[in-house]
N, C-alpha and C positions, 0 to 999 in steps of 0.2 A: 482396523480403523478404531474401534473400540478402546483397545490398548494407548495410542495415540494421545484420542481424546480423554479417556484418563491421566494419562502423564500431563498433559498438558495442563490439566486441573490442580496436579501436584505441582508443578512449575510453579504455574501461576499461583498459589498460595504463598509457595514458600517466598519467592522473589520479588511479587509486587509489591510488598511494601517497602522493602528496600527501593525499588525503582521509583514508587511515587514519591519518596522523599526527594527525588529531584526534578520532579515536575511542579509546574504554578501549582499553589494549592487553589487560586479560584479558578474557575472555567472559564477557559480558551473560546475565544471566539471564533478559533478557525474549524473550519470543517473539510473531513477529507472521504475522499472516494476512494472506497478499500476495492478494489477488481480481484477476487480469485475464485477457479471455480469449484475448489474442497470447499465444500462447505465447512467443515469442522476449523479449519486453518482460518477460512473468512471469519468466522463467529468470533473463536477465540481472538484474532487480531483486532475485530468490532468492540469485544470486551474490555480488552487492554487499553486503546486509544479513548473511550467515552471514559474506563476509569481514572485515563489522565488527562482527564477534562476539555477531550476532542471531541465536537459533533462527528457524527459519522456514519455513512452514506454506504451502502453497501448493494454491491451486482455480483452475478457469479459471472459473466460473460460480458463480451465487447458492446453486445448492443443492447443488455440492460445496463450498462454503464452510462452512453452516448444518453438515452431514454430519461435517466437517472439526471445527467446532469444535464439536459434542457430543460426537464422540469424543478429545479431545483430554482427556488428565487433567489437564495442567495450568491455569494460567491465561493468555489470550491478554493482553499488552498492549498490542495497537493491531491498529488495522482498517487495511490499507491495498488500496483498492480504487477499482478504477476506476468512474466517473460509471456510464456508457455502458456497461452489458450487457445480452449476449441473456438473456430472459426476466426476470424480476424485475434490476432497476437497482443499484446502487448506494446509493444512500440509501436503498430499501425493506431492502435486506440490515442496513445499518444500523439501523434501525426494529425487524427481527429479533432483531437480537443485541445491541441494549439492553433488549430486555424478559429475556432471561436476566441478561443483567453490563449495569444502565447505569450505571456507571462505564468504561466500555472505551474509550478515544480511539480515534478515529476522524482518517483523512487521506487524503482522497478526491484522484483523479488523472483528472484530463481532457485530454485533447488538443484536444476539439472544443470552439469559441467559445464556441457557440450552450448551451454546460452554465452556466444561470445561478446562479451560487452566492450562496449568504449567511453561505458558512462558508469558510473557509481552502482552497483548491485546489491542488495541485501540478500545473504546469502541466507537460502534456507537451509536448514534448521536456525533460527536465530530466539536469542532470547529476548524476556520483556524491556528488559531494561536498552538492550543493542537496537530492540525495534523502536522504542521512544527517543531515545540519544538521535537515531538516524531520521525520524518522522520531524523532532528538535529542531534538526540539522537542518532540514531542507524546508520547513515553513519558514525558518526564520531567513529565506534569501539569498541561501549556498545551494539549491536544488537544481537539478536539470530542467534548461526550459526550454522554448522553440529557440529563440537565440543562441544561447549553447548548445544544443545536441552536437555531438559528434557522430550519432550512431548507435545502434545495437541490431543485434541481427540474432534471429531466434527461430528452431527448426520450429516449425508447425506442430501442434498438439493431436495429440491422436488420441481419440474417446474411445 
């Protein structure tokens, strides 16, 4: 883990400034709900999105997520949450939180193969710049919503 989260400090040195040259340079008004339950991966994703001018809301689990965004006053613009969690998944949280907002993009994150998708993935390991492009992507109105789903299906997490 250690290792990890050192690389990922090297990453992020070398690459984000390259990346934030293509991000607004003033702050985004949107705010997104990062769901995963590595912490080290949650952080670092928290880091990268506030330093490209994302607010950003952050659960390790399904039902600090749901907790998360009823008490949030504002509006969430994107779901960004991992496949693969312990107790309720990832696309069940989804499921959730478009019967409150289904208009809320959604951009699910897996690392493992075996998550068969039928909607957009961000594949983990991904970099700064692929996770901005993709997070870009789906605030600005190309994301998965209750409307579009088609589906995903994801084994259950084992702790």
């Amino acid at each position: 883990m250690h290792v990890f989260v050192h690389l990922c400090e090297v990453v992020h040195d070398l690459h984000c400034k390259a990346a934030m040259a293509s991000t607004p340079s003033k702050k985004s008004t949107k705010t997104i709900l990062v769901v995963d339950d590595e912490d080290a991966i949650r952080s670092m994703i928290g880091i990268v999105l506030r330093q490209g001018g994302y607010s950003v809301l952050e659960a390790a689990d399904c039902e600090t997520a749901e907790r998360t965004y009823r008490r949030h006053r504002g509006r969430i613009d994107l779901l960004l949450t991992d496949v693969c969690l312990p107790g309720p998944n990832g696309p069940e949280l989804a499921a959730a939180l478009w019967e409150s907002q289904p208009d809320l993009p959604v951009l699910f994150m897996s690392g493992l193969p075996e998550a068969e998708a039928h909607v957009p993935v961000l594949r983990k390991p991904f970099g700064v710049a692929e996770l901005l492009h993709r997070v870009r992507t789906s605030v600005d109105g190309r994301g998965q919503t209750a409307s579009g789903r088609s589906g995903i299906h994801a084994p259950r997490a084992v702790s």
